[in-house]
mmCIF file of the N, C-alpha and C atoms, coordinates in Angstrom:
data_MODEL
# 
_entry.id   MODEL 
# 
loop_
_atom_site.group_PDB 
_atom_site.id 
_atom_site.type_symbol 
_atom_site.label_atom_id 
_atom_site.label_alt_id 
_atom_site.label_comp_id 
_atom_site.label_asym_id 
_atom_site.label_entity_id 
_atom_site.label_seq_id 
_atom_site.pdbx_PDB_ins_code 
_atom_site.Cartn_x 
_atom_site.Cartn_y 
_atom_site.Cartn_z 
_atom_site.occupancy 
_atom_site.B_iso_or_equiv 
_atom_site.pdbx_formal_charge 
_atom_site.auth_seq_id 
_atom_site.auth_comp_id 
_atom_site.auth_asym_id 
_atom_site.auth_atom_id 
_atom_site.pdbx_PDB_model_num 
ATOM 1   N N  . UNK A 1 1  ? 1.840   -12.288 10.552  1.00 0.00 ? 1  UNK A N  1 
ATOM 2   C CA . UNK A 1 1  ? 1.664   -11.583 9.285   1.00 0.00 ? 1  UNK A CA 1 
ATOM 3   C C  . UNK A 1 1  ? 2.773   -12.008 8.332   1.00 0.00 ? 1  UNK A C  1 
ATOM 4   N N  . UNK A 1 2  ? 2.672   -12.572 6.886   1.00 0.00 ? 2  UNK A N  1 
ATOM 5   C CA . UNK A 1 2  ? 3.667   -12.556 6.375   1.00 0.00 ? 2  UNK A CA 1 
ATOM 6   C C  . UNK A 1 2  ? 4.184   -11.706 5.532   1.00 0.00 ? 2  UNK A C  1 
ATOM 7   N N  . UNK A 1 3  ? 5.499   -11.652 5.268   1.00 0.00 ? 3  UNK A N  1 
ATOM 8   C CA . UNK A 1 3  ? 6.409   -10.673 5.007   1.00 0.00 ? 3  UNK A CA 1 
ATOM 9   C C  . UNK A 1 3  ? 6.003   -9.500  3.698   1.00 0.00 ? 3  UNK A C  1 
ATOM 10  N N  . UNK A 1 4  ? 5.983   -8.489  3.750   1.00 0.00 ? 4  UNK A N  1 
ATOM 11  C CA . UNK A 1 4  ? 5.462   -7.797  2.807   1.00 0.00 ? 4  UNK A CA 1 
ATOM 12  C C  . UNK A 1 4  ? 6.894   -6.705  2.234   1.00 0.00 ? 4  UNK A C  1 
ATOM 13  N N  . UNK A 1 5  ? 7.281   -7.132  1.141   1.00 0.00 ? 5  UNK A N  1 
ATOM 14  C CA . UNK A 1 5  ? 8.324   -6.031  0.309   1.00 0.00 ? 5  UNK A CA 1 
ATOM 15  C C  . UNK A 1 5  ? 7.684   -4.922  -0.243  1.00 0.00 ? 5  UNK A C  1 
ATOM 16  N N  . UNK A 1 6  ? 7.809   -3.950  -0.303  1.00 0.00 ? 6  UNK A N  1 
ATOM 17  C CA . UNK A 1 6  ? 7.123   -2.518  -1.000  1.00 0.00 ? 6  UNK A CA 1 
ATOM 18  C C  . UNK A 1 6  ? 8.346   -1.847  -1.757  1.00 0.00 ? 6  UNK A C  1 
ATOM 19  N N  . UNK A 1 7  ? 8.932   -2.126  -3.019  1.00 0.00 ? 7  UNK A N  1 
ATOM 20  C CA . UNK A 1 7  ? 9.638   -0.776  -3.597  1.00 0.00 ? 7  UNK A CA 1 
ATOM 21  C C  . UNK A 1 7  ? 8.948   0.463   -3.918  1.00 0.00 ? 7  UNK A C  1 
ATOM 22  N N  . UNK A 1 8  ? 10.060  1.201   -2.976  1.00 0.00 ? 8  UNK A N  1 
ATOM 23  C CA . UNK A 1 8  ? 9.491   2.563   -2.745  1.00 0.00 ? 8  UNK A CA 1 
ATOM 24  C C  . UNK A 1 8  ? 10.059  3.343   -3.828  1.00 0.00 ? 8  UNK A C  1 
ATOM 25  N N  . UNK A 1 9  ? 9.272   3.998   -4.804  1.00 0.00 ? 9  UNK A N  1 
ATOM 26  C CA . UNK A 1 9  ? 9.930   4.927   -6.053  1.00 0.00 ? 9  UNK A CA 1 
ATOM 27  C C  . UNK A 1 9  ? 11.288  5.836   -5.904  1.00 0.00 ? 9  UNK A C  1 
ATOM 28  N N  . UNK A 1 10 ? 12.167  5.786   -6.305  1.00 0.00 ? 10 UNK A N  1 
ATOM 29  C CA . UNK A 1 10 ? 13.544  7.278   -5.997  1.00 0.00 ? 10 UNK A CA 1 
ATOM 30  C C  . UNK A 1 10 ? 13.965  7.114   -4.278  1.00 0.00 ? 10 UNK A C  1 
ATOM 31  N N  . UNK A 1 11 ? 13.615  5.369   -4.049  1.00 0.00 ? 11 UNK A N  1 
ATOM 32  C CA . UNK A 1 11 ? 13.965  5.086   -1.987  1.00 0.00 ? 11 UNK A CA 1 
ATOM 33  C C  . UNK A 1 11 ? 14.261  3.558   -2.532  1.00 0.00 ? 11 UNK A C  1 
ATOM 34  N N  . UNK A 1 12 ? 14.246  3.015   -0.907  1.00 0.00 ? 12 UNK A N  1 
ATOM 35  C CA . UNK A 1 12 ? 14.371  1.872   -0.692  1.00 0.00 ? 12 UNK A CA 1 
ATOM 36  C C  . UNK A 1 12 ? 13.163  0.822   -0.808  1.00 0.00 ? 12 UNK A C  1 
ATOM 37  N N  . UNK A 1 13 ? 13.855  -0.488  -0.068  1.00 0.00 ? 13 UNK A N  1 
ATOM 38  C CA . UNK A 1 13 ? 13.001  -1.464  -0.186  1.00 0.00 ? 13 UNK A CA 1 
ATOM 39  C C  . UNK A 1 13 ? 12.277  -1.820  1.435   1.00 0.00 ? 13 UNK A C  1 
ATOM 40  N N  . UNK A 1 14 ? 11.083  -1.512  1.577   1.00 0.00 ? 14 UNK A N  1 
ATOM 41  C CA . UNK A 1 14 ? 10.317  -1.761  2.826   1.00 0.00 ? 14 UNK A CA 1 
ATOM 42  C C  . UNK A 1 14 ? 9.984   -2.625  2.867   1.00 0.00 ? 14 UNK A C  1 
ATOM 43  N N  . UNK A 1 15 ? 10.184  -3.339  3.986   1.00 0.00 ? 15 UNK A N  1 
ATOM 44  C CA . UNK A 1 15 ? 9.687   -5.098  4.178   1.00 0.00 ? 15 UNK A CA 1 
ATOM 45  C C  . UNK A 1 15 ? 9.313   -4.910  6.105   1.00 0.00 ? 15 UNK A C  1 
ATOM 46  N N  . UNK A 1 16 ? 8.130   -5.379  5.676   1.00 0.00 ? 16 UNK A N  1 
ATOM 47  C CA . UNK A 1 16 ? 7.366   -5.845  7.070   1.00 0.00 ? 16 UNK A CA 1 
ATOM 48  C C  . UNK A 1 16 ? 6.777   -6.576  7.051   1.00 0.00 ? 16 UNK A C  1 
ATOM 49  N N  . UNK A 1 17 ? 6.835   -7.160  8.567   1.00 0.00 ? 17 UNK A N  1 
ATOM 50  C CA . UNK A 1 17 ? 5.798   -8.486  8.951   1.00 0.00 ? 17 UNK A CA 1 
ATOM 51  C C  . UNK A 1 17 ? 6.825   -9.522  9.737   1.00 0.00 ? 17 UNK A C  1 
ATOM 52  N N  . UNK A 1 18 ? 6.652   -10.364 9.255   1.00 0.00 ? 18 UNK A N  1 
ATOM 53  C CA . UNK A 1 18 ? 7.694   -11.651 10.365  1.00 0.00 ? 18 UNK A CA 1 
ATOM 54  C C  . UNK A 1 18 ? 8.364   -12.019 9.269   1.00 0.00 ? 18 UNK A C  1 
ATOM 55  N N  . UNK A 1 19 ? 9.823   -11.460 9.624   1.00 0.00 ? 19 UNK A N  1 
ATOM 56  C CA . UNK A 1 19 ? 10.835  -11.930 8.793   1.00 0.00 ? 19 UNK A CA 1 
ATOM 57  C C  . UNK A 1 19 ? 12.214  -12.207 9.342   1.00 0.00 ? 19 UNK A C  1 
ATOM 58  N N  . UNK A 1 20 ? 12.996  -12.773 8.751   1.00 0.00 ? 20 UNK A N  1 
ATOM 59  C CA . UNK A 1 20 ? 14.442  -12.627 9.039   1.00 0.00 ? 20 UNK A CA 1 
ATOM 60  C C  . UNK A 1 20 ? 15.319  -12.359 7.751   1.00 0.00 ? 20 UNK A C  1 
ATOM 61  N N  . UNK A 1 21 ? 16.498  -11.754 8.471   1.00 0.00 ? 21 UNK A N  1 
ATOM 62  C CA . UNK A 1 21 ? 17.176  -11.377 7.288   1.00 0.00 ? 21 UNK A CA 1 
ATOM 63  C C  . UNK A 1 21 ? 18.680  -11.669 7.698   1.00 0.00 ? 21 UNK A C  1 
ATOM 64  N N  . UNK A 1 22 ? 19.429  -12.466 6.201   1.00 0.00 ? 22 UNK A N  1 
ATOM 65  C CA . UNK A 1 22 ? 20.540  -13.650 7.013   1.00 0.00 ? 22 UNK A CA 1 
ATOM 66  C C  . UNK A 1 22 ? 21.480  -12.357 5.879   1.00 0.00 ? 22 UNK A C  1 
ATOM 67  N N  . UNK A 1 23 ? 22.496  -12.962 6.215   1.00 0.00 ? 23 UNK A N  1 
ATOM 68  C CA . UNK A 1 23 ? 23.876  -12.098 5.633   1.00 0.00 ? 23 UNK A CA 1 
ATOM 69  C C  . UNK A 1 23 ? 24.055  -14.121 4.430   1.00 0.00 ? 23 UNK A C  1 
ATOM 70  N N  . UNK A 1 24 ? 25.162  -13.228 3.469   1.00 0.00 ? 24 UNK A N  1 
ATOM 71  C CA . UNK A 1 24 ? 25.066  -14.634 2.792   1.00 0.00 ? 24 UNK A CA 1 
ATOM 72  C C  . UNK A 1 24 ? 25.688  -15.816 3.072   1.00 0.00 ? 24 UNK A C  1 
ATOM 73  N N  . UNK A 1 25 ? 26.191  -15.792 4.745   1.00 0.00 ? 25 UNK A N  1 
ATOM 74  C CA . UNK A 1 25 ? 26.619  -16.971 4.874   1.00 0.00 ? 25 UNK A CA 1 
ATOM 75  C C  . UNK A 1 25 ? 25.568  -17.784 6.113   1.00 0.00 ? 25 UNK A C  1 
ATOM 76  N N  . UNK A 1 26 ? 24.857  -16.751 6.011   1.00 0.00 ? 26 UNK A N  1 
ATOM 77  C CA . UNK A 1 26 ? 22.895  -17.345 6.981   1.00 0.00 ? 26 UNK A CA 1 
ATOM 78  C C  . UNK A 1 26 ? 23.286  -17.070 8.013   1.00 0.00 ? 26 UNK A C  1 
ATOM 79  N N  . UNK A 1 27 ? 24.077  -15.683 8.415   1.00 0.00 ? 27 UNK A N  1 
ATOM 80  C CA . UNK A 1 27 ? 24.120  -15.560 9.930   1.00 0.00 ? 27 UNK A CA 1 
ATOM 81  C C  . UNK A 1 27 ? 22.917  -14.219 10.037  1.00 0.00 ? 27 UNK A C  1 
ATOM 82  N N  . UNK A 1 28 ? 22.312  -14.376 10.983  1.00 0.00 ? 28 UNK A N  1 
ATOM 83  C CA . UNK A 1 28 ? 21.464  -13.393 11.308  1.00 0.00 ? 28 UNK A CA 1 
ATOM 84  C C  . UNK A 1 28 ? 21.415  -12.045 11.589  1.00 0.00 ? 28 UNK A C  1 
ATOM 85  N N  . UNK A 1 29 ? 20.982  -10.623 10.963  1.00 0.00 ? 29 UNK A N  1 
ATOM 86  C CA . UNK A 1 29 ? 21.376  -9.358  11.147  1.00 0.00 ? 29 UNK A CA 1 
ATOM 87  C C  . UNK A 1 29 ? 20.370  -9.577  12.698  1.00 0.00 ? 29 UNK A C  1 
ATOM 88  N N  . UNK A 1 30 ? 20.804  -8.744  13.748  1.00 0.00 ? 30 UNK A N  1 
ATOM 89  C CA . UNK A 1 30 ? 20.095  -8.308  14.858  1.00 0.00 ? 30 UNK A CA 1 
ATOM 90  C C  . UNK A 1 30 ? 18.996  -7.434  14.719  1.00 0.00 ? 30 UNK A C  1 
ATOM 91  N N  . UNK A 1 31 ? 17.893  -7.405  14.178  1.00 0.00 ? 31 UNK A N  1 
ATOM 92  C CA . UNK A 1 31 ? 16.847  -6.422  13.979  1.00 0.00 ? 31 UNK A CA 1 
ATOM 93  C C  . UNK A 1 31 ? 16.600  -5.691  15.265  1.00 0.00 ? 31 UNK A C  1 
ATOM 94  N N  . UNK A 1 32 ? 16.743  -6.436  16.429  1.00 0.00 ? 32 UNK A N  1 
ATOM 95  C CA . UNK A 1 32 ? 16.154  -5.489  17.679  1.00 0.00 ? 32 UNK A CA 1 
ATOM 96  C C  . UNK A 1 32 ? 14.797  -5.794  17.442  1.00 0.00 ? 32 UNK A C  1 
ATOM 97  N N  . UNK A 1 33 ? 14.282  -6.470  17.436  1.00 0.00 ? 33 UNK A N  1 
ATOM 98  C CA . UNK A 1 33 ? 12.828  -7.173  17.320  1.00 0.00 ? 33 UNK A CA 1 
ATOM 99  C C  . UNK A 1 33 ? 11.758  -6.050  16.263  1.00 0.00 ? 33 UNK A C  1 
ATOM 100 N N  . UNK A 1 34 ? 12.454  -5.601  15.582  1.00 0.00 ? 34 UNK A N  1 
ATOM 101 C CA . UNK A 1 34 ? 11.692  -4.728  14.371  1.00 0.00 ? 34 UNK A CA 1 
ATOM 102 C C  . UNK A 1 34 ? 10.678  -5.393  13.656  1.00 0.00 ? 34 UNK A C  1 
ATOM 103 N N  . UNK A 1 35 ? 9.172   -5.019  13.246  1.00 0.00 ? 35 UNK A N  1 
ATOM 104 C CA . UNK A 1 35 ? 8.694   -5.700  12.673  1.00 0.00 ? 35 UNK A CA 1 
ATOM 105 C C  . UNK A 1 35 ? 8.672   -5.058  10.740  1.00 0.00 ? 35 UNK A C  1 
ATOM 106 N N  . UNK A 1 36 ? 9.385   -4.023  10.965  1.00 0.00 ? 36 UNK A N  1 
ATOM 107 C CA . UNK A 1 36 ? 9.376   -2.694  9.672   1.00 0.00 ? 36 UNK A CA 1 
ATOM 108 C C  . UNK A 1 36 ? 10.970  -2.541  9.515   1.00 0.00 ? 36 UNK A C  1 
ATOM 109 N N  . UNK A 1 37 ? 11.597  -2.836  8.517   1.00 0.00 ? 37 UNK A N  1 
ATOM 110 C CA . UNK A 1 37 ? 12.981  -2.251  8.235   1.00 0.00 ? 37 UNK A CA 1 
ATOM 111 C C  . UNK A 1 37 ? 12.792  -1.597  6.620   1.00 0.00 ? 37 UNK A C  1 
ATOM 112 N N  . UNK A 1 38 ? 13.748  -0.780  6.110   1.00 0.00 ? 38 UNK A N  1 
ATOM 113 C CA . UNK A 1 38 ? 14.267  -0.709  5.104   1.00 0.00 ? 38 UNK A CA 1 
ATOM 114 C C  . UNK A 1 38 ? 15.606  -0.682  4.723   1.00 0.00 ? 38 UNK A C  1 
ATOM 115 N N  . UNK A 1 39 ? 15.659  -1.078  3.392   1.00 0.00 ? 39 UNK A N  1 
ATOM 116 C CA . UNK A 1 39 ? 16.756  -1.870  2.775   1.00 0.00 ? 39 UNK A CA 1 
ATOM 117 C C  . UNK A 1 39 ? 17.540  -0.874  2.163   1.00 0.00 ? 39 UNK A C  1 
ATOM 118 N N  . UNK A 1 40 ? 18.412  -0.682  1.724   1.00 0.00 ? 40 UNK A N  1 
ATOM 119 C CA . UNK A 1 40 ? 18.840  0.460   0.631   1.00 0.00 ? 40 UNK A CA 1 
ATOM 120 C C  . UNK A 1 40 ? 18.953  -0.390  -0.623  1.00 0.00 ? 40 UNK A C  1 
ATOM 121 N N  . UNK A 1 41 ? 18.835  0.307   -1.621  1.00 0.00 ? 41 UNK A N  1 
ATOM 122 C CA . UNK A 1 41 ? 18.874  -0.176  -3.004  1.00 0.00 ? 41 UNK A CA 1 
ATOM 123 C C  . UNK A 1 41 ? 19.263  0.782   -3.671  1.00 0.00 ? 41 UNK A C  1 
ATOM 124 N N  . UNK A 1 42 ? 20.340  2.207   -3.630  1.00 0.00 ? 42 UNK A N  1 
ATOM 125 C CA . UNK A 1 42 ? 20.974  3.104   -4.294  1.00 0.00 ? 42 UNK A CA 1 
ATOM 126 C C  . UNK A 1 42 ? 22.237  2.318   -4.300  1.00 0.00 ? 42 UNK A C  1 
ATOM 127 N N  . UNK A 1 43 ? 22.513  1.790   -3.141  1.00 0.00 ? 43 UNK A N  1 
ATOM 128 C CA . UNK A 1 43 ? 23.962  1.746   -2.814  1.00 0.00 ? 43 UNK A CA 1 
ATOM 129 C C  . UNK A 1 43 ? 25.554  2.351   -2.387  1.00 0.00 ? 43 UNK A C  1 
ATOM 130 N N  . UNK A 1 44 ? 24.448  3.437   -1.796  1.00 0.00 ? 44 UNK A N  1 
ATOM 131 C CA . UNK A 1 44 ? 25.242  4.411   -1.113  1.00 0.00 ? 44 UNK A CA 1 
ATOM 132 C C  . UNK A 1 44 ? 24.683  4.803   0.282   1.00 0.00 ? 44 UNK A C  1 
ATOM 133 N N  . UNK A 1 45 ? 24.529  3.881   0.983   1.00 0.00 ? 45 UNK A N  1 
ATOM 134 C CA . UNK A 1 45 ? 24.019  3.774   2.513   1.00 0.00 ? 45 UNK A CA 1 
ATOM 135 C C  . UNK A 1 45 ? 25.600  3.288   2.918   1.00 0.00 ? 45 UNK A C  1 
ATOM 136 N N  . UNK A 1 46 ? 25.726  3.923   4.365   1.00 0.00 ? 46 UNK A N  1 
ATOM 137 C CA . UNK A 1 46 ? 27.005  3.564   4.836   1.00 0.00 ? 46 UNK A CA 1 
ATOM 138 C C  . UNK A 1 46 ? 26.453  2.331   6.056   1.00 0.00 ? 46 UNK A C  1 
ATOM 139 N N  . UNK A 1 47 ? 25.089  2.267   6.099   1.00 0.00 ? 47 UNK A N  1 
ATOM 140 C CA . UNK A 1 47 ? 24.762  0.957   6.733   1.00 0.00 ? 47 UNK A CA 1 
ATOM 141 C C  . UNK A 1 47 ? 24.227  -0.247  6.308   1.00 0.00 ? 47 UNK A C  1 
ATOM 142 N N  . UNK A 1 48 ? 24.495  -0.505  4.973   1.00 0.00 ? 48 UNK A N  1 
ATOM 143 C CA . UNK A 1 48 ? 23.943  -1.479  4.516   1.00 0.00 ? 48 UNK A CA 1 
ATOM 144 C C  . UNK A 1 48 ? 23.345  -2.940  5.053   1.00 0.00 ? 48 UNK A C  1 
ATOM 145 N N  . UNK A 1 49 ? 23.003  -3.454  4.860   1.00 0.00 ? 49 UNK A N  1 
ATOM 146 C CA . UNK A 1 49 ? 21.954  -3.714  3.760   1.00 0.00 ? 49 UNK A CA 1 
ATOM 147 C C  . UNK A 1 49 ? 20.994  -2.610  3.812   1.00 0.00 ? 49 UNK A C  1 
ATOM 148 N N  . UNK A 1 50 ? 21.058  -1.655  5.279   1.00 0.00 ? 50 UNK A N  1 
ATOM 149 C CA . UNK A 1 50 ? 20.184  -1.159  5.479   1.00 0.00 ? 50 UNK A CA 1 
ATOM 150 C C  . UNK A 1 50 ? 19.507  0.316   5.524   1.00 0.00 ? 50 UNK A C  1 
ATOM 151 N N  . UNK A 1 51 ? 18.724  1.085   4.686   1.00 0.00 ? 51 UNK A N  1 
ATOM 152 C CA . UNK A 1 51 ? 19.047  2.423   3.923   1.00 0.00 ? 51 UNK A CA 1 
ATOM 153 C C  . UNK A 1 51 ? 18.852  3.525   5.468   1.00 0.00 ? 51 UNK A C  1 
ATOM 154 N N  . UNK A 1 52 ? 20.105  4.392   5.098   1.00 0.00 ? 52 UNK A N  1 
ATOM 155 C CA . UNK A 1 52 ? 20.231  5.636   5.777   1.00 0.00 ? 52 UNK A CA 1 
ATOM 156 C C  . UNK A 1 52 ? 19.584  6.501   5.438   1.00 0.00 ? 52 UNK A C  1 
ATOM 157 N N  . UNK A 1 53 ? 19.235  6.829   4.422   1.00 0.00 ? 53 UNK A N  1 
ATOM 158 C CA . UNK A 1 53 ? 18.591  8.031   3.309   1.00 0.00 ? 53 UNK A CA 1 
ATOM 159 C C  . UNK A 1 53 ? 19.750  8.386   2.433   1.00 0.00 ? 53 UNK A C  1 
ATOM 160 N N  . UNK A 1 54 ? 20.598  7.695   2.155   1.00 0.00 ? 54 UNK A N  1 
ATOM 161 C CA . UNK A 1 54 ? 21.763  8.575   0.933   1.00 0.00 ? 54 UNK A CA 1 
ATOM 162 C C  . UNK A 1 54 ? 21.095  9.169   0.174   1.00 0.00 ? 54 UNK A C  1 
ATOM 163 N N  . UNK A 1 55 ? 20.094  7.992   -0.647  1.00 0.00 ? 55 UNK A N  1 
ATOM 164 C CA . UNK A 1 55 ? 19.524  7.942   -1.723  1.00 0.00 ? 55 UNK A CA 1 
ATOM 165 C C  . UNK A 1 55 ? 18.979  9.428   -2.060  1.00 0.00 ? 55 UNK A C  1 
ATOM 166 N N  . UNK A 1 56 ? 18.766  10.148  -0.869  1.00 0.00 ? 56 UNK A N  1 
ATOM 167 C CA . UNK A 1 56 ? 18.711  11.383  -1.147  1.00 0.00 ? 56 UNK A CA 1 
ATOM 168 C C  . UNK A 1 56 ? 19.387  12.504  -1.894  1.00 0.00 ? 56 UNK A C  1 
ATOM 169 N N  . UNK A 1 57 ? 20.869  12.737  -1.299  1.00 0.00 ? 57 UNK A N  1 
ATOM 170 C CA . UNK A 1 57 ? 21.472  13.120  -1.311  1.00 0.00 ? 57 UNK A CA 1 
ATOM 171 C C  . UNK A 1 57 ? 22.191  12.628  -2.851  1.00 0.00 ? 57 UNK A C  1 
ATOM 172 N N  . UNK A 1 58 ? 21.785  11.503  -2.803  1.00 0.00 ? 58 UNK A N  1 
ATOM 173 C CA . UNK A 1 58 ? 22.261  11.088  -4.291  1.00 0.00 ? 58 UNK A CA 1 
ATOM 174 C C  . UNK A 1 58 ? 21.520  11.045  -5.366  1.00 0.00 ? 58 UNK A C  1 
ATOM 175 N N  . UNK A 1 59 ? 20.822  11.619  -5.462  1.00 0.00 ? 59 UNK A N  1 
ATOM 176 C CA . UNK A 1 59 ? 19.333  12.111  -6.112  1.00 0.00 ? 59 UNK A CA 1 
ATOM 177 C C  . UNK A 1 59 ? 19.159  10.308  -6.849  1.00 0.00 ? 59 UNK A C  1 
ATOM 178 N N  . UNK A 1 60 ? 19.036  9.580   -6.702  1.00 0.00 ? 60 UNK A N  1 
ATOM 179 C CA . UNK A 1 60 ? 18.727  8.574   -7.023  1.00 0.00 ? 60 UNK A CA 1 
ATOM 180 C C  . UNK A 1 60 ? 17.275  8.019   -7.614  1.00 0.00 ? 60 UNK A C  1 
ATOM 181 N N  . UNK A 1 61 ? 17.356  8.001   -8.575  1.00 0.00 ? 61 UNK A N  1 
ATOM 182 C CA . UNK A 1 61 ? 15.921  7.580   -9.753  1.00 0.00 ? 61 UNK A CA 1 
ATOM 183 C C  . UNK A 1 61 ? 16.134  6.552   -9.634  1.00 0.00 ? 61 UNK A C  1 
ATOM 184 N N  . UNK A 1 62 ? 14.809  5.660   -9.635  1.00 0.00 ? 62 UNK A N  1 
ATOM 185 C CA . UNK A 1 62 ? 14.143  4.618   -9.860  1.00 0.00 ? 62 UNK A CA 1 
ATOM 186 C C  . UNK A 1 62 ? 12.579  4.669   -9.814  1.00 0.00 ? 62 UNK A C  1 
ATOM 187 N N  . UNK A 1 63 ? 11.865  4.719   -10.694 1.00 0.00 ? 63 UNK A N  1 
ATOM 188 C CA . UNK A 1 63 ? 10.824  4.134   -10.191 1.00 0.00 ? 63 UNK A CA 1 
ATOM 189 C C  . UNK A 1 63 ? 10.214  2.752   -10.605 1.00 0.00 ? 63 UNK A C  1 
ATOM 190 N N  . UNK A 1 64 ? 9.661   2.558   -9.770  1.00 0.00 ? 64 UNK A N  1 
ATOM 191 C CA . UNK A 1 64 ? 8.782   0.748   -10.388 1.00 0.00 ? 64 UNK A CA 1 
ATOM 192 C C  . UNK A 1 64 ? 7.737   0.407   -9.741  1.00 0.00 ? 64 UNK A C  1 
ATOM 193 N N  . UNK A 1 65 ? 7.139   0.022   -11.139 1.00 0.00 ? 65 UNK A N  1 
ATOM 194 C CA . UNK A 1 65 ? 5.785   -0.763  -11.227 1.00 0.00 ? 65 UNK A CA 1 
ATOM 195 C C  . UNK A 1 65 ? 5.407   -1.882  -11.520 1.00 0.00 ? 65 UNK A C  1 
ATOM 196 N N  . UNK A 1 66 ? 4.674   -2.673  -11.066 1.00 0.00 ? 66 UNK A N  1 
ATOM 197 C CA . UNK A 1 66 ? 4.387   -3.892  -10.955 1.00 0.00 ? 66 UNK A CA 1 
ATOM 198 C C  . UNK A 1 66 ? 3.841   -4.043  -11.866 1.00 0.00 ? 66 UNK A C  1 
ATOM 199 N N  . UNK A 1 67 ? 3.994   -5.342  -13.084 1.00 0.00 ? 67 UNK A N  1 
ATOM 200 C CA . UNK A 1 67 ? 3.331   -5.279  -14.657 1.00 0.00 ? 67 UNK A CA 1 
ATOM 201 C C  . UNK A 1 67 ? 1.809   -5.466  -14.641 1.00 0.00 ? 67 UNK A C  1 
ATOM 202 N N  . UNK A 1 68 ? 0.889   -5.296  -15.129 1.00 0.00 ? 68 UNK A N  1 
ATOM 203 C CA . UNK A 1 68 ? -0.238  -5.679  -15.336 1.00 0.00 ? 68 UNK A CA 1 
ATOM 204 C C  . UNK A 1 68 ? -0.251  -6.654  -14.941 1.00 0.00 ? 68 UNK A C  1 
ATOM 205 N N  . UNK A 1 69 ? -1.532  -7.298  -14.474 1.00 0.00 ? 69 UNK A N  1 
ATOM 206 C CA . UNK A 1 69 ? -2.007  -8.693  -14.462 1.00 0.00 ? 69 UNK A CA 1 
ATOM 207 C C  . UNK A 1 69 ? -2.026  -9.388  -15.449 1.00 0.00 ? 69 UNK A C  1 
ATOM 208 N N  . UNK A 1 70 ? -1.855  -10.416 -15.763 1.00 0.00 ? 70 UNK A N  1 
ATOM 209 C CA . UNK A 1 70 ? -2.419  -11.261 -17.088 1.00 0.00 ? 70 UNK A CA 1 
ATOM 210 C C  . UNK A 1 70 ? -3.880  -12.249 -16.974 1.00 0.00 ? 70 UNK A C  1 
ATOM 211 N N  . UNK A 1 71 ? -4.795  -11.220 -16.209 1.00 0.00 ? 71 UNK A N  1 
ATOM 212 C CA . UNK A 1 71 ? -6.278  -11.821 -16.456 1.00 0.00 ? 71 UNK A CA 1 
ATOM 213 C C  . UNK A 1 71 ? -6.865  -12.175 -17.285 1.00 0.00 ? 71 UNK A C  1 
ATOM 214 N N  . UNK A 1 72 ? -7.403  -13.637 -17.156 1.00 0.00 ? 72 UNK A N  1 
ATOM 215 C CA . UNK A 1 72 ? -7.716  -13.838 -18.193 1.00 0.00 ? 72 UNK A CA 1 
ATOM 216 C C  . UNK A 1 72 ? -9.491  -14.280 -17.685 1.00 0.00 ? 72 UNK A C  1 
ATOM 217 N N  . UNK A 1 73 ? -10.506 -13.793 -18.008 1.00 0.00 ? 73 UNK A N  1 
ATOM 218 C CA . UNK A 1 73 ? -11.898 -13.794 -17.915 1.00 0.00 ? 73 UNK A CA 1 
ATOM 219 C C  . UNK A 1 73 ? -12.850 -14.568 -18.643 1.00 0.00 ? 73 UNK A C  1 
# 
């Protein structure tokens, strides 16, 4: 399956499927053979990259939507 990102509104970033995820010098985080992680994107997870739920606690807004298509018919 390939990799699927989902931003989650006032949360994190969900990514599943077959992925890897390198730190920035391309060494490999240990997933434990996970095929589902989430990411934090508040920036107040004490496990980063990977979200704890701060975002809660930090009442953290975001939401987002993906722009229209630009169909053209």
């Amino acid at each position: 399956m390939a990799p699927k990102i989902t931003v989650m509104n006032n949360s994190n970033l969900r990514v599943e499927g077959e992925f890897e995820l390198l730190d920035q010098s391309g060494k490999p985080f240990d997933l434990k053979g996970k095929s589902v992680i989430s990411l934090c994107r508040c920036g107040h997870s004490k496990n980063k990259p990977f979200c704890d739920g701060s975002h809660r606690q930090a009442n953290f807004q975001s939401a987002v939507d993906a722009p229209p298509s630009d169909s053209k018919t």
